[in-house]
N, C-alpha and C positions, 0 to 999 in steps of 0.2 A: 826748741828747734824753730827757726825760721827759714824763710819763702825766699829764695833771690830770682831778681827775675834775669836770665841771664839772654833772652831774645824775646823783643819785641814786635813777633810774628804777625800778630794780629791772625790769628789762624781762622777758618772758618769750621774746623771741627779739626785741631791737632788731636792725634792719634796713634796710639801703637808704639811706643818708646820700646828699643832694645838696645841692650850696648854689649858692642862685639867687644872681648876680651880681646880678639886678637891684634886689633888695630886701634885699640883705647877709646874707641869712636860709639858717637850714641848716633842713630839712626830713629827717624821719625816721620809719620807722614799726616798730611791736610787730607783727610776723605775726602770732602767734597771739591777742594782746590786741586785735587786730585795730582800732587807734589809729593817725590822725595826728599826728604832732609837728611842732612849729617850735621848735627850739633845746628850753625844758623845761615851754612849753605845748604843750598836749593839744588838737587844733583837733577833730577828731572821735572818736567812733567806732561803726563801722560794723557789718554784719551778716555780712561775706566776709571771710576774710582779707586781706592786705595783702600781696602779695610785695614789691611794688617801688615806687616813683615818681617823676614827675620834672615838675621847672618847665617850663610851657609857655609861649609868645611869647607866649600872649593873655592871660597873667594866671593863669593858673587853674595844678591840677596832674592830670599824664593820671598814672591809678595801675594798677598792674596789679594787677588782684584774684585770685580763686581758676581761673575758667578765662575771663578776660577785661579788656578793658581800657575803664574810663571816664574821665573827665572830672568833675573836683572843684573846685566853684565855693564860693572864699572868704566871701564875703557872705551865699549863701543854703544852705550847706552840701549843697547838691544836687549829684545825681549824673547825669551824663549817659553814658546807654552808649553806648561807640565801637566794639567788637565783641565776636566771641567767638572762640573757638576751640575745637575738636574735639579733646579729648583725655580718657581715662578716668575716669572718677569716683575714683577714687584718687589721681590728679594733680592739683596748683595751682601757681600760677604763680609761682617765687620771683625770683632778681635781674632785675635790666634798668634798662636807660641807654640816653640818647639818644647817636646817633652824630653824627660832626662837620655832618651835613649837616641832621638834625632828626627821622631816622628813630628809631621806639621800637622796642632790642633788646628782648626779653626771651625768658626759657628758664622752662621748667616742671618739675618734678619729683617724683617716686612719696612722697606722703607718708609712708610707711613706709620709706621709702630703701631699698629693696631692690631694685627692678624700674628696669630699663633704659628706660623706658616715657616718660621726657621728649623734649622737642627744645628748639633754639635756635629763633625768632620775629624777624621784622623787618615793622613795620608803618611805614607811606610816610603815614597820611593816608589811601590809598584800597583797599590791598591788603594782606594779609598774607602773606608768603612763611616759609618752612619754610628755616631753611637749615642744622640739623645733626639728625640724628634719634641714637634708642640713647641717649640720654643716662640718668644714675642722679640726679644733684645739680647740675643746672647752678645755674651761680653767677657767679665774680667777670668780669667783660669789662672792655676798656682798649684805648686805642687810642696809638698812637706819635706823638709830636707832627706829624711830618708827616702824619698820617690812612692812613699807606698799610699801615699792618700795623695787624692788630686781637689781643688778647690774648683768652683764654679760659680758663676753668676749670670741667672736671668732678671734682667737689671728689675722689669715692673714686680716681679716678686721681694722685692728686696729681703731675700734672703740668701746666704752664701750657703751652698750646699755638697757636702762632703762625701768622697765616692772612695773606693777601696780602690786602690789604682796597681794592674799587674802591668810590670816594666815590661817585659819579656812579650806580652803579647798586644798592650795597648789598649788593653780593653778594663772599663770600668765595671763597677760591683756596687752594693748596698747605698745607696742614695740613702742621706739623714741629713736635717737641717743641721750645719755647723752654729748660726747664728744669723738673727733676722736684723735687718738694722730701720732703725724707730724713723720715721717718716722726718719730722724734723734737721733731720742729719745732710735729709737729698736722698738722690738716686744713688746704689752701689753702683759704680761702672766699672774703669779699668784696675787688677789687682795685681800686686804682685809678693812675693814672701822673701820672711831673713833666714838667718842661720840658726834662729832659735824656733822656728817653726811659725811665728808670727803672720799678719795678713796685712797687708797697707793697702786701700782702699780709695780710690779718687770718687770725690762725691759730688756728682754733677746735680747743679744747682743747689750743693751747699756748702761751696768757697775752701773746704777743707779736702784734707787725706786723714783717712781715722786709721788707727793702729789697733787691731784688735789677737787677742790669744783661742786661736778656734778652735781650742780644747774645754776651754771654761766659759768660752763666749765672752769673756770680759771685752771691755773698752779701753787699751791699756793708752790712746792718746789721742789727740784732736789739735793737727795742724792746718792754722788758717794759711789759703790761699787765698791772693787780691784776684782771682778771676772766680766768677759766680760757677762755670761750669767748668769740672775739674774733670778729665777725663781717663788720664790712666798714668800709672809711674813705673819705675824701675829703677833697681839700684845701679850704681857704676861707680868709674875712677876706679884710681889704682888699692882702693886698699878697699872697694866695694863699698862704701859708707855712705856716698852720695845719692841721693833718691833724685832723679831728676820728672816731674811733672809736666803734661802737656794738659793744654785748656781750649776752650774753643768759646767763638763768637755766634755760632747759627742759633735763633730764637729768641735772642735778647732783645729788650725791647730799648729805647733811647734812656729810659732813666737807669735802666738796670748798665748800662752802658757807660753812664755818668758819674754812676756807684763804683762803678769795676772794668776801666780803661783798659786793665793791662790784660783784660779777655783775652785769651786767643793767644797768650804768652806759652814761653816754655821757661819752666822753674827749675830753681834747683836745690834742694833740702840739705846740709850735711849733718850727718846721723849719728850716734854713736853705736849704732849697728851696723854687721856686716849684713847684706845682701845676698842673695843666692842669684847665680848666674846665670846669663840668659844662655839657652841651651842655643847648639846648633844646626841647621837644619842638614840631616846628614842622611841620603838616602841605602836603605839595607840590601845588601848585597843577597 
């Protein structure tokens, strides 16, 4: 498997890949450039950073911003606030995905990544529940094809950690290490899974996405990427094979820069895996 680099963004933290099924379109954003993308158009940008986003049922995209989430309408670029949340002026909201049922996860964390001061987040549409506190970097979530365990990642722990996950009411169960990943590798950051239950893994500041079985903990593969900080994937295209990767520029230094030009790219994998679909963000009646 190889890396194509299919835009040459030069991103300052690209982030958050999802690709809507409905419209064949991957959607992406620059945190700190604080920019929406589609594939290597630039559909906005905005005033708040951008942790995260995701296709919603009615057309539009719910995005999670610095300490909340709105609603991003394609035609008139308006923003409609869906809530807030309560967390320190030093916190913003980085990953989050919708779960198989249409709930928006997302997790927040200490911009200076030092302070344990994030949590995990599930919003229903009507409420928002807290459902892990203590966090440093939350980051990559995934869920098992059959929806019933959900994956996690607090990136400094670099371990992926495995919850019993009830569809019906969004709420997690028994926390156990799935598998820790060996420092050499990088940081775990953004994650997402296949059809066979699998974990693909973007490893900032180690050039790769590793393929792991989080049943056995195995290491089933190690794909180099030409960007040092590799921040998160997902699968797409029509037949879901394609893994498409986003990388970022923030912290690199001139030689590290020298080494790995195409920073800040967005890539594209083709797999001989299927993908599991990015959910939608669909609020409960």
């Amino acid at each position: 498997m190889q890396a194509k680099l299919i835009f040459d963004a030069k991103a300052a933290l690209g982030e958050g890949p999802a690709w809507d099924e409905k419209t064949q379109s991957l959607y992406w954003v620059d945190i700190l450039q604080k920019k929406i993308y589609r594939g290597e158009d630039c559909l906005a940008e905005l005033d708040s950073t951008i942790g995260c986003l995701s296709p919603s049922a009615d057309g539009t995209l719910t995005l999670g911003l610095q300490r909340g989430l709105s609603s991003f309408d394609f035609d008139t670029t308006r923003l409609t606030h869906l809530i807030s949340i309560d967390e320190p002026p030093t916190n913003r909201i980085n990953d989050g995905k919708c779960d198989p049922a249409g709930r928006f996860i997302f997790g927040t964390m200490d911009i200076n990544e030092k302070e344990t001061s994030g949590a995990l987040y599930s919003f229903d549409g009507k409420k928002v529940t807290r459902l892990l506190s203590n966090i440093r970097i939350s980051n990559g979530l995934a869920w098992s094809p059959d929806h019933k365990t959900f994956y996690y990642i607090d990136t400094p722990t670099r371990q992926v950690t495995a919850f019993d996950y009830d569809l019906a009411t969004g709420q997690i169960a028994s926390p156990r290490a799935a598998f820790h990943v060996p420092e050499s590798f990088g940081f775990p950051d953004g994650m997402t899974s296949d059809a066979q239950g699998n974990l693909w893994i973007a490893m900032w500041g180690g050039a790769q996405v590793t393929k792991w079985n989080p049943n056995t903990a195995q290491l089933l593969a190690q794909i180099p990427i030409p960007a040092l900080h590799t921040s998160s994937c997902v699968f797409g295209g029509r037949d879901m094979n394609e893994l498409y990767v986003t990388s970022a520029r923030v912290g690199m230094s001139e030689a590290d820069l020298k080494k790995y030009p195409l920073s800040g790219g967005l890539f594209k994998v083709i797999t001989d895996t299927e993908g599991m679909k990015t959910f939608d963000y669909c609020p409960m009646a």
